[in-house]
KOLZAVEX-152058 format. One record per residue (C-alpha): residue number from 0; residue in three letters; y, z negated, x. Coordinates in steps of 0.001 Angstrom, whole numbers, plus 524288, in hexadecimal, padded with zeros to 5 digits. Last residue first. Example, Ala and Ser with C-alpha at 12.3 -4.5 7.8 and 13.67 -1.06 7.14 Angstrom:
<site num="1" residu="SER" v="7FBDC" w="7E41C" u="83566"/>
<site num="0" residu="ALA" v="7EE6C" w="7E188" u="8300C"/>
# end
This chain:
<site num="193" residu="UNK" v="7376F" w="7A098" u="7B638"/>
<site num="192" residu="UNK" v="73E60" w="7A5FC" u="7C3C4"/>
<site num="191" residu="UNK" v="74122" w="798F1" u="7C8CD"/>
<site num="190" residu="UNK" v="731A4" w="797A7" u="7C8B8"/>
<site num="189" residu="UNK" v="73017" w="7A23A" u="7D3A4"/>
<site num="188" residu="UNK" v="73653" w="7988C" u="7DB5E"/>
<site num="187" residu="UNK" v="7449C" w="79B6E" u="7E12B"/>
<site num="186" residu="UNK" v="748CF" w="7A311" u="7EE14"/>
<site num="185" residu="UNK" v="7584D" w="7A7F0" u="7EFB5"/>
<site num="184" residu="UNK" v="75DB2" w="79C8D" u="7E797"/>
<site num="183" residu="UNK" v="76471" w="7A2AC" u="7DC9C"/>
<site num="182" residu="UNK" v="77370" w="7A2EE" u="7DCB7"/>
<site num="181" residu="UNK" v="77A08" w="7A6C1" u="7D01E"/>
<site num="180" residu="UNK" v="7836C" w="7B32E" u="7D0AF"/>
<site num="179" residu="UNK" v="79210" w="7B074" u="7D0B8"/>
<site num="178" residu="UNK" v="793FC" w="7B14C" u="7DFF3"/>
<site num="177" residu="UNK" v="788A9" w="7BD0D" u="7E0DE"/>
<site num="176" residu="UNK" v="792AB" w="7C448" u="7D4F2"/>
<site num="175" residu="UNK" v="79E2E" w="7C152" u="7DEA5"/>
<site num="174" residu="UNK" v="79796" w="7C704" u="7EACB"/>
<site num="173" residu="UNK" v="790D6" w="7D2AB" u="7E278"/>
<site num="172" residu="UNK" v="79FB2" w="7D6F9" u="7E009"/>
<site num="171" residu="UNK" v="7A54A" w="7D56B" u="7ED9B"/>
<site num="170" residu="UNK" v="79A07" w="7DCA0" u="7F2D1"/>
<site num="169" residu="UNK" v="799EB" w="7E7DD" u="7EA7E"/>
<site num="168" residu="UNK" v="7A8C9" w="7E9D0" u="7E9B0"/>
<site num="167" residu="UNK" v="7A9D9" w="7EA60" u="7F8F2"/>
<site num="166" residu="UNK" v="79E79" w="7F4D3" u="7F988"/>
<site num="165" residu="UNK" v="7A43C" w="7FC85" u="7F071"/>
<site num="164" residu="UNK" v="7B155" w="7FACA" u="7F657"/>
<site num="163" residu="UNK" v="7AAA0" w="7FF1B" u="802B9"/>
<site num="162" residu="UNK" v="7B284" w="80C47" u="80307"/>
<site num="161" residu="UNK" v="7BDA0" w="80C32" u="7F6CC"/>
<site num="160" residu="UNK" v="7C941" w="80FDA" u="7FE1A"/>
<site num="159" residu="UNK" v="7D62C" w="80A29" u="7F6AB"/>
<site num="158" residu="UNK" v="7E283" w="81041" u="7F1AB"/>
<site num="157" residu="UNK" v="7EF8F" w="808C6" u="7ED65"/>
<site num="156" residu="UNK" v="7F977" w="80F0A" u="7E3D7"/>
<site num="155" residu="UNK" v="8051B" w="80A34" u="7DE72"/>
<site num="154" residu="UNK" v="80D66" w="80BFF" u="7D18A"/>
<site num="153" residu="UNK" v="81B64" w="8099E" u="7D1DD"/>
<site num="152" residu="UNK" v="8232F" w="7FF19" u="7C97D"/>
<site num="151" residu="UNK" v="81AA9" w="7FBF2" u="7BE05"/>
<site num="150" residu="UNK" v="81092" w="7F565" u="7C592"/>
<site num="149" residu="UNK" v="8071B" w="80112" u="7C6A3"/>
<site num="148" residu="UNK" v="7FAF8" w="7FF10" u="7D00E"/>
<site num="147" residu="UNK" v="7F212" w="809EA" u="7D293"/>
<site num="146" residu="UNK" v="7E57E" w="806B8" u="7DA45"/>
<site num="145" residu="UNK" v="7DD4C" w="81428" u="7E0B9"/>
<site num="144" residu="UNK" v="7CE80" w="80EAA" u="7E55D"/>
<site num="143" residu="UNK" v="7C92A" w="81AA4" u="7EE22"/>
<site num="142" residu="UNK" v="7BB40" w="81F4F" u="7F199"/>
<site num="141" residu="UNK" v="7B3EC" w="81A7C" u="7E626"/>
<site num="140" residu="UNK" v="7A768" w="81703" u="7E22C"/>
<site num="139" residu="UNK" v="7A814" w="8069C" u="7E475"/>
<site num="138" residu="UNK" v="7B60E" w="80659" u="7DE27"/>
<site num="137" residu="UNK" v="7B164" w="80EEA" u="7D3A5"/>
<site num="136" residu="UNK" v="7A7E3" w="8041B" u="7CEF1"/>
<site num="135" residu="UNK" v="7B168" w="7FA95" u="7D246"/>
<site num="134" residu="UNK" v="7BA53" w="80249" u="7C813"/>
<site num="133" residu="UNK" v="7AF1E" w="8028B" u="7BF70"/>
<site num="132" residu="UNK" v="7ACA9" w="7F40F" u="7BF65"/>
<site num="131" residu="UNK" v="7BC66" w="7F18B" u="7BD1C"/>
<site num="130" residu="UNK" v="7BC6A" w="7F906" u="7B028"/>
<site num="129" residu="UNK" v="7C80F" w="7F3CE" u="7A95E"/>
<site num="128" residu="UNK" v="7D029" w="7F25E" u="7B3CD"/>
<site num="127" residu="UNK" v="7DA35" w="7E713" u="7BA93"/>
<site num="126" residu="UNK" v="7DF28" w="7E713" u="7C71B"/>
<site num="125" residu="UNK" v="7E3F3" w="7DBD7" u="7CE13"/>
<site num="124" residu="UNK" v="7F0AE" w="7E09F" u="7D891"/>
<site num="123" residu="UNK" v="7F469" w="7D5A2" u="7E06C"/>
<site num="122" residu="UNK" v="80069" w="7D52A" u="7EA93"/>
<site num="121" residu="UNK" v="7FD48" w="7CE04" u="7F828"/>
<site num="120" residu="UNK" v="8060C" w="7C3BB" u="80052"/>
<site num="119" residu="UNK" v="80038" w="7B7D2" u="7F88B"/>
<site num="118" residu="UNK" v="808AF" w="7ABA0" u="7F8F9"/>
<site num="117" residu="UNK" v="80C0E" w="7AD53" u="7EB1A"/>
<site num="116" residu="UNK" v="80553" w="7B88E" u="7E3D2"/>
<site num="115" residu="UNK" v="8078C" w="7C6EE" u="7E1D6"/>
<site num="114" residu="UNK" v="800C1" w="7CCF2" u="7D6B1"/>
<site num="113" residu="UNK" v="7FE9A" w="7D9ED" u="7D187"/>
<site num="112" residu="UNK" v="7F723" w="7DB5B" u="7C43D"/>
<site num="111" residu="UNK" v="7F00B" w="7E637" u="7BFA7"/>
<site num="110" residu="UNK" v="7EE69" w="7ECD3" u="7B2C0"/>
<site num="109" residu="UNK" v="7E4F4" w="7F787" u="7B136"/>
<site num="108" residu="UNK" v="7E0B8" w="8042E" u="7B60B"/>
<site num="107" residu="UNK" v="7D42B" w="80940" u="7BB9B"/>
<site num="106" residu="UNK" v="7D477" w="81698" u="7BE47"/>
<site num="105" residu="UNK" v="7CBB2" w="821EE" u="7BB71"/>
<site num="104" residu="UNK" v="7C2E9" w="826E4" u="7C68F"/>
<site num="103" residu="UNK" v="7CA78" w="82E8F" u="7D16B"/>
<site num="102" residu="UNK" v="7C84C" w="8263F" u="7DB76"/>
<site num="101" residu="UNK" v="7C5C1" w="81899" u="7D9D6"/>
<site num="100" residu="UNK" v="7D2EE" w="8153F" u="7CF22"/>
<site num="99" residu="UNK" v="7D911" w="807DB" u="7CD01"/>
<site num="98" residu="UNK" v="7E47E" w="8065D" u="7C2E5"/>
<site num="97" residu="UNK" v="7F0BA" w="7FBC2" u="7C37C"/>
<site num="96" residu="UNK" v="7FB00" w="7F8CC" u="7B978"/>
<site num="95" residu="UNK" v="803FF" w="7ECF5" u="7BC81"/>
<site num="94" residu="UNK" v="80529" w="7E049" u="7B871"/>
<site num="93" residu="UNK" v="80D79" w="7D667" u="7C13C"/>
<site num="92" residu="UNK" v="80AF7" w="7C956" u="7C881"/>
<site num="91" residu="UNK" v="81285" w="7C066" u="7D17F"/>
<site num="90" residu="UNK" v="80E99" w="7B407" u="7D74E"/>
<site num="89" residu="UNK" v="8197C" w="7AE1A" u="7E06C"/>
<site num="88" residu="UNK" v="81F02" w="7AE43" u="7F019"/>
<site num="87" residu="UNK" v="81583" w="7B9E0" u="7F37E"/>
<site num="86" residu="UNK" v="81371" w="7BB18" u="80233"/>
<site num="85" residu="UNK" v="8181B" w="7C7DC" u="80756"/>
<site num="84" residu="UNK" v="80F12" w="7D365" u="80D9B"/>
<site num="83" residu="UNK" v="80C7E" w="7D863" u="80114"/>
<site num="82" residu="UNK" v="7FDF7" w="7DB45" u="80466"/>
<site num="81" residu="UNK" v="7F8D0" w="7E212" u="7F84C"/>
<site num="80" residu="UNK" v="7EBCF" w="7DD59" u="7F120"/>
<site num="79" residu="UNK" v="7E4CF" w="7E5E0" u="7E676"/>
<site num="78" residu="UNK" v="7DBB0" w="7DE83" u="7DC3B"/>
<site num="77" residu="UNK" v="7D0D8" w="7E1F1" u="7D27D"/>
<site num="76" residu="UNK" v="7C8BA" w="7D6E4" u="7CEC3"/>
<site num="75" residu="UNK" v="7B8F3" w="7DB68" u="7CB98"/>
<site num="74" residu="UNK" v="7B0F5" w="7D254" u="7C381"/>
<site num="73" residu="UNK" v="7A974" w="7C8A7" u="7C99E"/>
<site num="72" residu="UNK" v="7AA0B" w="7C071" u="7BD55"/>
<site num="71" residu="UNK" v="7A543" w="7B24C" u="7C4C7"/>
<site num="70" residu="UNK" v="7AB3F" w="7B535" u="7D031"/>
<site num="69" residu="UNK" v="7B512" w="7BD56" u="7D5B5"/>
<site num="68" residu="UNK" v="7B3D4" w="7CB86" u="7D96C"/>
<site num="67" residu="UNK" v="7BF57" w="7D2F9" u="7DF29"/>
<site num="66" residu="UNK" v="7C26D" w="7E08C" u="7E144"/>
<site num="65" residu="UNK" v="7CE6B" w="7E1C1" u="7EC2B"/>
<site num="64" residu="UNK" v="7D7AA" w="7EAD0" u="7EE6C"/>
<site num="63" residu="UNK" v="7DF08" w="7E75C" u="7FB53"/>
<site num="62" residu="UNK" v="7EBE9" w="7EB76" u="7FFBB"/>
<site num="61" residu="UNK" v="7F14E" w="7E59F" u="80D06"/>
<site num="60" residu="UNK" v="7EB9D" w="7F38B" u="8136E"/>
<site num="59" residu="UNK" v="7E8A7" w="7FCD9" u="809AA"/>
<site num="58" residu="UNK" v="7D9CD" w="803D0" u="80CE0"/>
<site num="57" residu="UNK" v="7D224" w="7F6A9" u="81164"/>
<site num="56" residu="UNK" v="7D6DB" w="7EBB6" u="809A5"/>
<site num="55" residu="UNK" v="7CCE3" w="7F00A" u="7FF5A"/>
<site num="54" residu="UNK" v="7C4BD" w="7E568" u="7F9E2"/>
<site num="53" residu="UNK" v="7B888" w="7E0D4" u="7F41A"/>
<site num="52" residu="UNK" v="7BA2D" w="7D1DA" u="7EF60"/>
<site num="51" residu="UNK" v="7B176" w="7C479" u="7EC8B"/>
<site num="50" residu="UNK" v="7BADA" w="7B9EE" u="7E4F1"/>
<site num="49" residu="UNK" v="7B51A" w="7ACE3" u="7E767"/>
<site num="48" residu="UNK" v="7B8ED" w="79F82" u="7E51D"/>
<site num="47" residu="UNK" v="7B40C" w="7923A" u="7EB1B"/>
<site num="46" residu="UNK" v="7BFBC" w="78F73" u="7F316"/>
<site num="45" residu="UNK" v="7C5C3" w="79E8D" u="7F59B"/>
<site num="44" residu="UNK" v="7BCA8" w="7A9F8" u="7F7D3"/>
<site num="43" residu="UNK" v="7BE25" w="7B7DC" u="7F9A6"/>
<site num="42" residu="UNK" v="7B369" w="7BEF5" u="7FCA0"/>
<site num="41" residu="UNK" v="7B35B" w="7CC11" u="802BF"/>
<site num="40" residu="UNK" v="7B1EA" w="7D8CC" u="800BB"/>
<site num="39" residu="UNK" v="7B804" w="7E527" u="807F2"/>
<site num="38" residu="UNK" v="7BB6E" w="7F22A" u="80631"/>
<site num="37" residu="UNK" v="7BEA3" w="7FEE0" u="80DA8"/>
<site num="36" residu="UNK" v="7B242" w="7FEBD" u="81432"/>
<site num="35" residu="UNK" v="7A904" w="7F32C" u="81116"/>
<site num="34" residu="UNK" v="7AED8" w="7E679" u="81712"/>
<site num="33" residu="UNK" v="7A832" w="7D96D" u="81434"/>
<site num="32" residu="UNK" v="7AFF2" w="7CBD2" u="81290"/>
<site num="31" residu="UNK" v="7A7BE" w="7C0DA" u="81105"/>
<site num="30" residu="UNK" v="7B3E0" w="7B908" u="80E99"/>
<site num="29" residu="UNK" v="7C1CD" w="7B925" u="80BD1"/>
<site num="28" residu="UNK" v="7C947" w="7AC64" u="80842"/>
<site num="27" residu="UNK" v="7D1D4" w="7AD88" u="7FC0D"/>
<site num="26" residu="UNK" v="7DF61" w="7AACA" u="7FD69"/>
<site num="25" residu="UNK" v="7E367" w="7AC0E" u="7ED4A"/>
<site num="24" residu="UNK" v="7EBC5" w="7B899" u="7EA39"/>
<site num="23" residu="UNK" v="7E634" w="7BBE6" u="7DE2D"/>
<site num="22" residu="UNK" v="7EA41" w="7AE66" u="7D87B"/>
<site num="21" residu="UNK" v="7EE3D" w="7B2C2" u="7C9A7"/>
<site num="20" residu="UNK" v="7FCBA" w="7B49A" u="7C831"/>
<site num="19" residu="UNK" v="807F9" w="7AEA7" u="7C540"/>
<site num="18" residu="UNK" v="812EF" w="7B5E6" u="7C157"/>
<site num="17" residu="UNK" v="81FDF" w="7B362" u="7CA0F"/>
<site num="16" residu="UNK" v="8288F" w="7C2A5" u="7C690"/>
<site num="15" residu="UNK" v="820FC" w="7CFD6" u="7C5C6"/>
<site num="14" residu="UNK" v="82C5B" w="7D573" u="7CEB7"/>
<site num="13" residu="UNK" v="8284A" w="7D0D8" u="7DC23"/>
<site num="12" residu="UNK" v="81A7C" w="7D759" u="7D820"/>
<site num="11" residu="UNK" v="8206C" w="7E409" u="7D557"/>
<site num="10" residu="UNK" v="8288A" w="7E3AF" u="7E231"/>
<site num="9" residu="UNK" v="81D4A" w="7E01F" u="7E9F4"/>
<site num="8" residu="UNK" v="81680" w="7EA33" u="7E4E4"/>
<site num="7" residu="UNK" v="81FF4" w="7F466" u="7E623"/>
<site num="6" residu="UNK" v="82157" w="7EE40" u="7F39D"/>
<site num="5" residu="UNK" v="8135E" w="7EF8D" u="7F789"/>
<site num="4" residu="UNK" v="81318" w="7FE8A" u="7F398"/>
<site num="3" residu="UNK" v="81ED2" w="80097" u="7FB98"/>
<site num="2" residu="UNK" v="818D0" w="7FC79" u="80753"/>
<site num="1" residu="UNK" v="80C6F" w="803A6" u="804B9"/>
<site num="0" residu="UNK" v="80000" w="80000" u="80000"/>
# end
């Protein structure tokens, strides 16, 4: 993302006046991270929480879109990250329009929310769609994730490389459904079975 870019959304932010916010922003520790081309998963962990992620930091440097998985639902969160190189004195928040497109298929659009928050120095995008298990679908087929964002003042455009976001998405996802799953003791009597 480009200079300009960053202040647009700096300025649109600065405008949405002190809204709070949920905690997007929260220092997470990063563990078991594993690289797989473009992308990345990790997990994120902070006290006894866990929040398992598949990531591209790789293709817009300070700018990460990120796929997360967080226990018990598992279901897909949607989320861009923009360095603003400034440290946010209060929350902010403001509605915009964004849509998600892998190549050429049709688009996912849908609200989105951008977020700065206080004593963070990154920007939030979370993404919301109506079909988010076909748009990970496409995001482990595809060559190219394409994100719109319109906040009412000038639309911008981000692009991501899709190699080992397959991969990424995968892992992250089977590490929060192994969190939720029960543990059974690896060898039991035949009679545990009846």
């Amino acid at each position: 993302m480009n200079g300009r870019r960053r202040a647009t959304l700096a300025l649109t932010l600065g405008l949405a006046g002190g809204l709070a916010t949920p905690a997007m922003a929260l220092m997470y520790n990063q563990q078991d991270v594993e690289a797989a081309g473009h992308w990345q998963s990790m997990t994120l962990k902070l006290g006894e929480e866990r929040t398992y992620r598949a990531s591209n930091g790789y293709d817009m440097p300070g700018t990460a879109f990120s796929v997360d998985f967080a226990p018990p639902e598992c279901r897909p969160h949607l989320e861009l990250r923009v360095e603003m190189g400034e440290i946010a004195s209060r929350d902010e928040t403001l509605s915009a329009d964004g849509a998600l497109r892998v190549d050429r298929a049709t688009p996912h659009g849908g609200p989105a929310t951008l977020a700065k928050e206080r004593g963070d120095s990154g920007a939030y995008v979370s993404f919301t769609t109506a079909a988010p298990y076909r748009l990970l679908h496409e995001l482990h087929v595809g060559d190219t994730l394409r994100v719109q964002i319109d906040d009412g003042v000038e639309p911008w455009y981000l692009t991501f490389q899709l190699p080992g976001a397959a991969i990424a998405l995968d892992r992250a996802a089977r590490q929060c459904q192994e969190a939720i799953a029960p543990q059974e003791p690896a060898e039991q009597a035949p009679s545990a079975y009846f």
